[in-house]
N, C-alpha and C positions, 0 to 999 in steps of 0.2 A: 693596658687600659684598666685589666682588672684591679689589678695591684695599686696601681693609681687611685682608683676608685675607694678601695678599700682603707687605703693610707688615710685618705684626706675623712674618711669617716670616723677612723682612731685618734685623730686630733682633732676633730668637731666633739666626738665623746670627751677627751681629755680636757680640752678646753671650759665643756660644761662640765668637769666630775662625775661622768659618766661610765660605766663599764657595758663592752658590747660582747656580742659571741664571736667567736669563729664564725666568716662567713664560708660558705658550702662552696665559694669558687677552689679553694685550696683544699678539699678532700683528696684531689689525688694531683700529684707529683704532675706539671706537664712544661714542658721548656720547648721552646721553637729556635730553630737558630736557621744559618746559609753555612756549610762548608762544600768549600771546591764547587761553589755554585749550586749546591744540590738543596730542597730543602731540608730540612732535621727535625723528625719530634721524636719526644721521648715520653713515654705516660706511666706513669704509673710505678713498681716495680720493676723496670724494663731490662736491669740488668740479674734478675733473679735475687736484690737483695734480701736477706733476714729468710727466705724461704726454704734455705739449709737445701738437700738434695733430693727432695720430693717434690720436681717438679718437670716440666717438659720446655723444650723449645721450638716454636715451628717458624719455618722460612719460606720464603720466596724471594727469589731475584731474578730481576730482567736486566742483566749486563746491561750498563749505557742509561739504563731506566729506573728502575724503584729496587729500594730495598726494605724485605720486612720481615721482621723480627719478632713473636708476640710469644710469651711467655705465659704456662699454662699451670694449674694446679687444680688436679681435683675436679677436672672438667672448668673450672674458670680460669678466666682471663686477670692478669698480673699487673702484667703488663707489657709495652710493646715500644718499639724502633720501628719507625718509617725514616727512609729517607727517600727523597724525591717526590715528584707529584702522584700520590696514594689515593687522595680523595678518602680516607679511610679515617682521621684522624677522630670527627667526632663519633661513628661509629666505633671507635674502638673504646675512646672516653665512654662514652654510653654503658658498652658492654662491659669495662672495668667496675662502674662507679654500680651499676645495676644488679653484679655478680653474674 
């Protein structure tokens, strides 16, 4: 919906001759998907990209239930993988986008 949103605002600018900014929905990285029924989000850095080997990873899993993955540096937040029902997704956005 965001994306959507956004779209139709860059050919409302284009259309008038317009140029816009970046909006703030696309600061950081986030993708939602369904695999093997489970949900998927990914925020941020999730896979440790560009942060070279100065950084941490912390887990938790409940076999059958959630899985989470959040990637740390520096005492911040990177980014993170949930998968399944976490409840976690905007607090994790929050604490990414917030440092």
């Amino acid at each position: 919906r965001q994306m959507g949103w956004y779209a139709a605002k860059c050919m409302a600018a284009a259309s008038l001759g317009e140029s816009i900014d970046m909006d703030f929905s696309f600061e950081l990285f986030a993708h939602v998907t369904k695999f093997f029924n489970y949900k998927v989000v990914l925020l941020g850095k999730y896979n440790a990209q560009g942060l070279g080997s100065d950084h941490e990873l912390m887990l938790r899993c409940t076999k059958g239930h959630e899985y989470v993955k959040v990637v740390m540096q520096h005492g911040r937040m990177m980014g993170a993988v949930l998968i399944g029902e976490t409840d976690l997704e905007e607090t994790f956005e929050n604490l990414i986008l917030n440092q």
